[in-house]
C-alpha positions in Angstrom: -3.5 24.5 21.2 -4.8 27.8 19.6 -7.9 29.4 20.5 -10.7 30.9 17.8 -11.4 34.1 17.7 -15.0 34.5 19.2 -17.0 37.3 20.5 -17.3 38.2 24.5 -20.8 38.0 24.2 -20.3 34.1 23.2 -17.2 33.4 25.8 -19.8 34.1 28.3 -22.2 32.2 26.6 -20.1 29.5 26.2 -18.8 29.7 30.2 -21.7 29.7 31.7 -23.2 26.7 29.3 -20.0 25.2 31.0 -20.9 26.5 34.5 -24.5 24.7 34.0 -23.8 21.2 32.3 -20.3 20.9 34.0 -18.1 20.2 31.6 -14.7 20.3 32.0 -11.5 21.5 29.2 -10.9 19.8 26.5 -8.1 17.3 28.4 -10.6 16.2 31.2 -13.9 17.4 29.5 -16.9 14.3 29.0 -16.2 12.8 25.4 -18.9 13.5 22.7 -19.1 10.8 19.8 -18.3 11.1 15.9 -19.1 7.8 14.2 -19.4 5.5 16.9 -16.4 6.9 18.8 -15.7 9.2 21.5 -13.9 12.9 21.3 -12.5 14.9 23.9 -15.2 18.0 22.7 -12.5 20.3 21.7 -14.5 21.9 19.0 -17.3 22.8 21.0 -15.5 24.5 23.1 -13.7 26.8 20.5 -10.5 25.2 20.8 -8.6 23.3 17.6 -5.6 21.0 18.3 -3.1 21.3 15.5 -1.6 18.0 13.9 0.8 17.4 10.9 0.5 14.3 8.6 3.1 13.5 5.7 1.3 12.7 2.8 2.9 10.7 -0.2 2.8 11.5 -3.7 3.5 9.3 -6.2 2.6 10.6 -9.6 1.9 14.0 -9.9 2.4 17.5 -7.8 -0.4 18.6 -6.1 -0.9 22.5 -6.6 -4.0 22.6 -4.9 -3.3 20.5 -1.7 -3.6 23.4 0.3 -7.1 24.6 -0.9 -8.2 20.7 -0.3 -6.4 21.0 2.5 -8.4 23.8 4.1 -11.8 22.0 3.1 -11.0 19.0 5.0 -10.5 21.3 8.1 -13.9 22.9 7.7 -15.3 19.6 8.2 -12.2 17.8 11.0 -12.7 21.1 13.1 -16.4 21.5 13.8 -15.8 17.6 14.1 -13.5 16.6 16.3 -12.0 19.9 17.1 -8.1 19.0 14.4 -6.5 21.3 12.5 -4.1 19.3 10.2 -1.4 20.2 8.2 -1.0 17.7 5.1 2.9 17.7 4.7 2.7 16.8 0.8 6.1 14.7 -0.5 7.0 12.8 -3.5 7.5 9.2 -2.9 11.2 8.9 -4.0 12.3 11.2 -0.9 9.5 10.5 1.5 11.4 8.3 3.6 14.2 10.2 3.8 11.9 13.7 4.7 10.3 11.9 7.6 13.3 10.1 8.7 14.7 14.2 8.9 11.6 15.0 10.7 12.0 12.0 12.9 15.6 12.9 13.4 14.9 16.9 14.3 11.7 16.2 17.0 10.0 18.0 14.2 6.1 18.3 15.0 5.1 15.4 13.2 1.8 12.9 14.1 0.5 11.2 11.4 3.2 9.0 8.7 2.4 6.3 6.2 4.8 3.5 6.3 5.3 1.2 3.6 6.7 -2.3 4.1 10.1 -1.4 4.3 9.5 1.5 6.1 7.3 0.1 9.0 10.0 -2.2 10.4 13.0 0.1 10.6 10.7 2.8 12.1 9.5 0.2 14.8 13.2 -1.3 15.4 14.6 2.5 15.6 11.9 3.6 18.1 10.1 6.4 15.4 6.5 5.2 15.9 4.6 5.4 19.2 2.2 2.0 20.2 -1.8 3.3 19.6 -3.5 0.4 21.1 -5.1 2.2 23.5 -6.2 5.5 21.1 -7.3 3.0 18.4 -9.5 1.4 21.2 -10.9 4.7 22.7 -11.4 7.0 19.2 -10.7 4.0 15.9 -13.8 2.1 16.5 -14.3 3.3 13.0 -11.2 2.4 12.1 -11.9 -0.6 13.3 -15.0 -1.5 12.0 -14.4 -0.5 8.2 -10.8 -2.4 8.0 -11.9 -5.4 10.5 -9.8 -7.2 12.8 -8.1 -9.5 11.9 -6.6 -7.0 8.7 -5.1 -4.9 11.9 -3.3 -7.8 13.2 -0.9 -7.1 10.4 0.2 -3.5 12.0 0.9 -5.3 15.4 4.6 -6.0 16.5 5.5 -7.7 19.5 2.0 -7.9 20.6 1.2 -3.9 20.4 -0.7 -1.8 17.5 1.7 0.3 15.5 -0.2 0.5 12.2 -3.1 0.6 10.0 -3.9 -0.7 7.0 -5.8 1.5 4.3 -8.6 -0.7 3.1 -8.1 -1.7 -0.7 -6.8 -4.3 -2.2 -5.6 -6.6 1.1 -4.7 -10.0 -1.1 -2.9 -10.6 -4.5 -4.1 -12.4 -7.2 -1.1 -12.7 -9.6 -1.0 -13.2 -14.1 -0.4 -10.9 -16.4 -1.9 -8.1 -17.9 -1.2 -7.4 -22.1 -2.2 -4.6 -24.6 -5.8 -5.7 -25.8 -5.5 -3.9 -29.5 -2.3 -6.2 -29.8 -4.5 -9.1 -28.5 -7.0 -8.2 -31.1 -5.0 -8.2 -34.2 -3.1 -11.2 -33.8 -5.7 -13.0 -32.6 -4.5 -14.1 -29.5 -7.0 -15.5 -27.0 -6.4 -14.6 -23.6 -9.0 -15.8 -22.0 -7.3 -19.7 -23.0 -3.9 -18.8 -20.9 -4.3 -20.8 -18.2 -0.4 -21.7 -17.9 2.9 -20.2 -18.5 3.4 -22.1 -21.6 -0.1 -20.2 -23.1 1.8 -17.0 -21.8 5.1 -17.8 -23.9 3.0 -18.8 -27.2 1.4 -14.8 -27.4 4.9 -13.1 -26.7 6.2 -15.8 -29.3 3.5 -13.9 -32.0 4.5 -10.6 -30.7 8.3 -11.1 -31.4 7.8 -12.3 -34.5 5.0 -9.9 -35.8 6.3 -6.6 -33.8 9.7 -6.6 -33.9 10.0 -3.6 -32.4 7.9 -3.8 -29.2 9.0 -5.7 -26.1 6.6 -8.6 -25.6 7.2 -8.5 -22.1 8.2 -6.0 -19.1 8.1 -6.1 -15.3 6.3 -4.4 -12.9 6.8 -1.2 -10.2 7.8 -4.2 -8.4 11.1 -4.4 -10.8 11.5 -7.9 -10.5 9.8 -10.4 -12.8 8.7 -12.7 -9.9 5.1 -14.3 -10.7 3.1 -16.2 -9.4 4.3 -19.2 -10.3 6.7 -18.9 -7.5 4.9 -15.8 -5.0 1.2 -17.9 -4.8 0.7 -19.6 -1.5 3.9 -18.6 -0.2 4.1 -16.0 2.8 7.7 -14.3 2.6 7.5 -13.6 6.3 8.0 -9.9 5.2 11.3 -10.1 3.2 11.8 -13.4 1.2 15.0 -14.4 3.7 12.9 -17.3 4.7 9.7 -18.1 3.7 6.7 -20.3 4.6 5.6 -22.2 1.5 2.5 -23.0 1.9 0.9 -20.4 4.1 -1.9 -22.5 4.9 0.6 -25.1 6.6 0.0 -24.8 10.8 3.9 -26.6 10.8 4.9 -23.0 10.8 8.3 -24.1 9.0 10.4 -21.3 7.9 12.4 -22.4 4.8 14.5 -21.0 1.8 12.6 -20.1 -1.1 15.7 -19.5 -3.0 17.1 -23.2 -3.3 12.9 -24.5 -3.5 12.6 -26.5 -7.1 9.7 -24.1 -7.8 12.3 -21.0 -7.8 14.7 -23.1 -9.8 11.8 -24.0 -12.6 10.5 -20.3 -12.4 14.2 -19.0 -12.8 15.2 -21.6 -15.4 11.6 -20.7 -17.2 12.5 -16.8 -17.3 16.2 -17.6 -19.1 15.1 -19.2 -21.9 12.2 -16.3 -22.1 15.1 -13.8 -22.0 17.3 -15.6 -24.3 14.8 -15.9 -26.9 14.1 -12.1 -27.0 11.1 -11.8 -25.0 11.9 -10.0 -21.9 13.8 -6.8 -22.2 17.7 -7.2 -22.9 18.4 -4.1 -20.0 15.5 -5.4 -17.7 18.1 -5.7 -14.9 19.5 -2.1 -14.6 16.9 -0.5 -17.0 14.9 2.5 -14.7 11.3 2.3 -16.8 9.1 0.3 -15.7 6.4 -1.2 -17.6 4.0 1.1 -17.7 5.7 3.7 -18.9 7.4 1.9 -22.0 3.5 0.9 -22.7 2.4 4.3 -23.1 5.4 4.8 -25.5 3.8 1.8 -27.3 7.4 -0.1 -26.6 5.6 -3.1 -24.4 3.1 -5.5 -24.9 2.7 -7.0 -21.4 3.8 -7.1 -18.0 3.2 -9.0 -14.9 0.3 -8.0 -12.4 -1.5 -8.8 -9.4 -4.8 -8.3 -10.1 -7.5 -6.9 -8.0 -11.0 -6.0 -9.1 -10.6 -2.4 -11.1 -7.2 -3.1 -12.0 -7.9 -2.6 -16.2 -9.3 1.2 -15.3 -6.3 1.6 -13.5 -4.1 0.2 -16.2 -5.3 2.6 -19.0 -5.0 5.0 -17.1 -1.2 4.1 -16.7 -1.0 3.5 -19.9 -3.3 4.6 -22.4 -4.6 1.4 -23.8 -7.1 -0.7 -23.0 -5.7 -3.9 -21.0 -6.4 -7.0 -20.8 -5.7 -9.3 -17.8 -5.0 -12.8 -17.5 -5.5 -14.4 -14.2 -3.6 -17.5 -13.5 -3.1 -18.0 -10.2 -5.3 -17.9 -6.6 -5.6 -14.8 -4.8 -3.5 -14.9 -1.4 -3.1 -12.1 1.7 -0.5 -12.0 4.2 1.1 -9.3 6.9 3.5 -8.7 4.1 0.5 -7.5 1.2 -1.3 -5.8 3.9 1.9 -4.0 5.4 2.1 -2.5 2.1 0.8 0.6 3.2 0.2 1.8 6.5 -0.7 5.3 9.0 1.3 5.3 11.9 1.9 7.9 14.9 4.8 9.0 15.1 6.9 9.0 18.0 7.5 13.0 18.2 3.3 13.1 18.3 2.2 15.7 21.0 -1.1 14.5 20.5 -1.7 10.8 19.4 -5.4 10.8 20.5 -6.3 13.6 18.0 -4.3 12.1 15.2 -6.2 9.1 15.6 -9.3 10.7 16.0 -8.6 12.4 12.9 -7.9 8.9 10.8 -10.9 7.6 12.4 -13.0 10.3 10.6 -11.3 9.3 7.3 -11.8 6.2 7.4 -15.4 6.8 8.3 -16.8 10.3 7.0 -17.0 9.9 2.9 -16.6 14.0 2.3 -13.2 13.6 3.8 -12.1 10.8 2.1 -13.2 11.9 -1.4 -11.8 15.5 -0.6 -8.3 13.7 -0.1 -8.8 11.2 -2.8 -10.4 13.3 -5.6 -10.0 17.3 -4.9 -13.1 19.4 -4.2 -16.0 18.7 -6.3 -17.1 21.1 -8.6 -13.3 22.2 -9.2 -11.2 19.0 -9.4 -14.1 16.4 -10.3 -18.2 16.5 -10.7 -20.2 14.2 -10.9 -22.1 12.5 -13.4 -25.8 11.0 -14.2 -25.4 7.7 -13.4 -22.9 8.0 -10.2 -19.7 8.2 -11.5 -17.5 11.1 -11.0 -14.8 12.7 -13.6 -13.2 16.0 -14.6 -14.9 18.8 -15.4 -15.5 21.1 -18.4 -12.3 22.0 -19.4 -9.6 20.2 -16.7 -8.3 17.1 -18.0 -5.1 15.0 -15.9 -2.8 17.8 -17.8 -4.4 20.6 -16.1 -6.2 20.0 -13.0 -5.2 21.3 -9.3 -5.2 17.7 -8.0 -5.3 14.7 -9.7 -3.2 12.4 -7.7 -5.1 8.9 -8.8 -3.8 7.0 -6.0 -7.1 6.5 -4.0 -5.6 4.0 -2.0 -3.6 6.0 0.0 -6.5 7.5 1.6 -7.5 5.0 4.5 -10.7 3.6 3.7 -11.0 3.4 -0.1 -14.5 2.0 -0.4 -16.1 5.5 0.8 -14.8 7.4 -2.0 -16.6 7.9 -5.3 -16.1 5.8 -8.4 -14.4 7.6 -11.1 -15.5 6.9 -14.6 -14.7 3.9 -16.9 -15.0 1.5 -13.4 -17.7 -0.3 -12.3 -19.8 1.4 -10.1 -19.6 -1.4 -7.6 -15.8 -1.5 -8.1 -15.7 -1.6 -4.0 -17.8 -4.1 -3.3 -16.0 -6.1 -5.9 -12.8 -5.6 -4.2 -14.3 -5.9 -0.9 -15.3 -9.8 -1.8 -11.7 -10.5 -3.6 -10.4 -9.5 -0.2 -12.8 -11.5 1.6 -11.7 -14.5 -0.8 -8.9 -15.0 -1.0 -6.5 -17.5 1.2 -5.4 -16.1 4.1 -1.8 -17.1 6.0 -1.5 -19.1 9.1 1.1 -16.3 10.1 -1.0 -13.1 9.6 -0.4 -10.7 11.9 3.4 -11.8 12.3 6.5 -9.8 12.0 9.6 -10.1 11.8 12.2 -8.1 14.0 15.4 -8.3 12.4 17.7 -6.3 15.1 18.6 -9.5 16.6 20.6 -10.3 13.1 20.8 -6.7 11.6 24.7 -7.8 11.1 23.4 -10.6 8.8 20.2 -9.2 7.4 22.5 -6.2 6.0 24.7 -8.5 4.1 21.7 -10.9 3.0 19.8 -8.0 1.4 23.0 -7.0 -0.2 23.0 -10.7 -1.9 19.5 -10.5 -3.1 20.7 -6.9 -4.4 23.2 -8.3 -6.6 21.4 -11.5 -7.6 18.0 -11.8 -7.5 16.4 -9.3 -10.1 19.4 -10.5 -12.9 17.9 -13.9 -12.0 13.9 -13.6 -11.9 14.4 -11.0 -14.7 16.3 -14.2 -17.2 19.7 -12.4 -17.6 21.2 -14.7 -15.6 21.7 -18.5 -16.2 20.6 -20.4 -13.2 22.5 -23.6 -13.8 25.2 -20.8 -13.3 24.6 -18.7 -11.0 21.6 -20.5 -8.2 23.4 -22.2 -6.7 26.2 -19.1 -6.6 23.6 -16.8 -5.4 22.6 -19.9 -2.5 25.8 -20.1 -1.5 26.4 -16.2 -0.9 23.0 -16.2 1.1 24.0 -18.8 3.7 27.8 -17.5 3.7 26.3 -13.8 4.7 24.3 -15.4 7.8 21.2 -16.6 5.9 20.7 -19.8 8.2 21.0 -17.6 11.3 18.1 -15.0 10.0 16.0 -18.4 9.3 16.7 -19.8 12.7 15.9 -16.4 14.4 13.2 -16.1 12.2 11.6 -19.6 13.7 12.2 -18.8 16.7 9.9 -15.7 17.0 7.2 -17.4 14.9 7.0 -20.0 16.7 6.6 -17.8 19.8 4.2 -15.6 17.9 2.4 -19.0 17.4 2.3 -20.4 20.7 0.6 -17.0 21.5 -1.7 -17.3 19.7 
């Protein structure tokens, strides 16, 4: 706690308003209300409680995080009385930083988890329960992400996360270069199958020799939908639920499932015929980047409404996307990003209070999405916002493009090129698409860590060589089978059924 530096004359001002309405300091003081939810009334009282968040960045450096940084405290101080610290770190070491942090009893409050991330901070005791702060100051929070989306941050019954709002399901096709498209003719809006999807990269091979007809995703694994719609992975793929909308609850193994073995068998005769990348196994590019060299044609997506702006921006071409499957949610697609307190929090009611005004209070939300207008962005005639005079993505202060990070997505401004009604848009896919029986579950893998450690080193070793076609699967499936159920893969399963079907009877 560190106190402003105010006159006498308003100290005595300020005591004797104190004297007369009887309020108390900011720890047993009566709670104003910011959107709906209560404060303690630390910044009326001249007092600012300090919090740090670690912030990931995933495509650019940030110069100008701290001048953003100081405009979101103009606006979080007079608020709710936080001063925070944005703790700005590139996504390849992130976990490692905050596992240092965690480590050192750094002052640390506010993390984003990703999937990964979320269950090994939970199981190693890193992240503090917020059930109680969420209820008292998230009513926001609440509100703009909706209930049932939170279940997906609960573990053993208790809140430890919260979901950004953005895309919350996956649709899942493909997307491909539209000028290729155009001057081969190629209609994509007749793919409806796989087979439609292997007749275009057949074209490409043939008429571009020299450009990939097909790469994967960030993902780096080639998995499509063909296998991934209606099935929930239960968080990691060792055991699955495949049909999510199945109330049987019956964990099984995706791996040895006919539809792997079609999807698998489908991808080696793609990669034998030369239209998936010969190094796609080991290579480090991903697609996007060997489409803005002009090396790719297409990859696999999961769509989402926006998702072409995005693409050109990735890329530099205009995209087209082919949809060919459902759109699906689970805990595992909402997991994908999370905030979380951290354990070593001194003050887990302010750091939620502070979350609670981003996912409510637009200025704040554009200021960490966008910059500060008039330097970073401006805004434009019909609504949009974009760069201004003379700042481009080369130049400008802050231009992390990765609005979903933010917490609540569908306050920000629409940058230009998407549809101004790009978050209501996305807000309806969400709303439409299938969700699991098991949403809100989560697996706790300490009770096989011994197993799960040697299981994920199987899938290591054989599953991107085998969704990405370098393997042969009449070869190697049942190899790769084999090695999963020799490293303990029926004992995750089992332990796995178990705790759904307690989760279950819970509910």
């Amino acid at each position: 706690m560190r106190k402003k530096i105010i006159s006498m004359l308003l100290a005595s001002t300020m005591i004797l308003s104190m004297a007369l309405t009887g309020c108390g300091s900011s720890e047993s003081g009566t709670a104003d209300t910011v959107d709906g939810t209560q404060t303690t009334g630390d910044a009326a009282e001249g007092d600012l409680t300090d919090i740090k968040m670690a912030y990931m960045i995933f495509n650019t450096a940030a110069p100008d995080m701290g001048l953003v940084q100081d405009e979101i405290n103009k606006i979080s101080e007079k608020e709710i009385g936080v001063h925070v610290t944005i703790e700005p770190i590139a996504v390849g070491d992130y976990a490692t930083q905050v596992n240092l942090m965690f480590a050192s009893g750094e002052e640390l409050d506010i993390v984003q988890a990703l999937t990964t991330n979320f269950t090994a901070w939970y199981a190693n005791g890193s992240l503090t329960p917020i059930d109680s702060e969420l209820e008292t100051y998230g009513q926001g929070i609440i509100d703009a992400v909706g209930q049932n989306m939170l279940e997906a941050g609960k573990i053993d019954g208790k809140q430890y996360g919260i979901t950004t709002n953005r895309d919350l399901a996956k649709g899942y096709g493909f997307a491909f270069r539209t000028d290729l498209l155009d001057k081969y003719g190629i209609d994509a809006s007749s793919m409806k199958t796989l087979d439609d999807v292997e007749a275009a990269l057949a074209i490409i091979k043939e008429k571009e020799p020299d450009i990939i007809p097909l790469t994967f995703s960030t993902e780096k694994t080639m998995l499509f939908g063909s296998v991934q719609y209606g099935v929930d992975p239960l968080g990691d793929y060792l055991g699955v639920l495949m049909d999510m909308t199945d109330d049987n609850f019956k964990v099984e193994n995706l791996f040895e499932s006919d539809r792997y073995k079609e999807f698998v068998t489908t991808m080696h005769d793609w990669y034998e015929k030369g239209y998936i990348q010969s190094d796609a196994p080991t290579s480090s590019e991903i697609g996007a980047t060997l489409m803005r060299s002009g090396g790719a044609f297409g990859e696999n997506v999961n769509y989402k409404a926006g998702l072409e702006t995005q693409l050109k921006t990735e890329t530099g071409y205009d995209m087209t996307v082919v949809n060919l499957y459902p759109a699906d949610t689970s805990t595992s697609t909402v997991q994908t990003l999370q905030y979380c307190i951290a354990q070593n929090s001194e003050h887990p009611d302010k750091a939620i209070q502070f979350l609670n005004l981003l996912y409510t209070n637009a200025d704040v939300a554009n200021l960490l999405a966008w910059g500060i207008e008039g330097k970073h962005y401006v805004k434009t005639e019909d609504g949009h916002i974009t760069f201004p005079e003379g700042v481009d993505a080369t130049n400008s202060g802050y231009n992390l493009v990765q609005g979903w990070l933010v917490g609540n997505q569908f306050i920000t401004d629409v940058w230009e090129g998407d549809d101004l009604n790009v978050w209501e848009k996305m807000d309806e896919f969400n709303k439409s698409a299938t969700v699991s029986k098991a949403m809100g579950f989560t697996f706790d893998n300490a009770p096989v860590k011994t197993e799960y450690a040697a299981c994920s080193a199987v899938l290591t070793q054989y599953r991107v060589a085998l969704e990405c076609g370098a393997m042969d699967p009449d070869q190697t499936l049942k190899e790769f089978n084999d090695a999963l159920y020799a490293a303990g893969l029926q004992k995750i399963m089992d332990e796995k059924q178990k705790q759904l079907d307690e989760w279950a009877a819970g509910k």
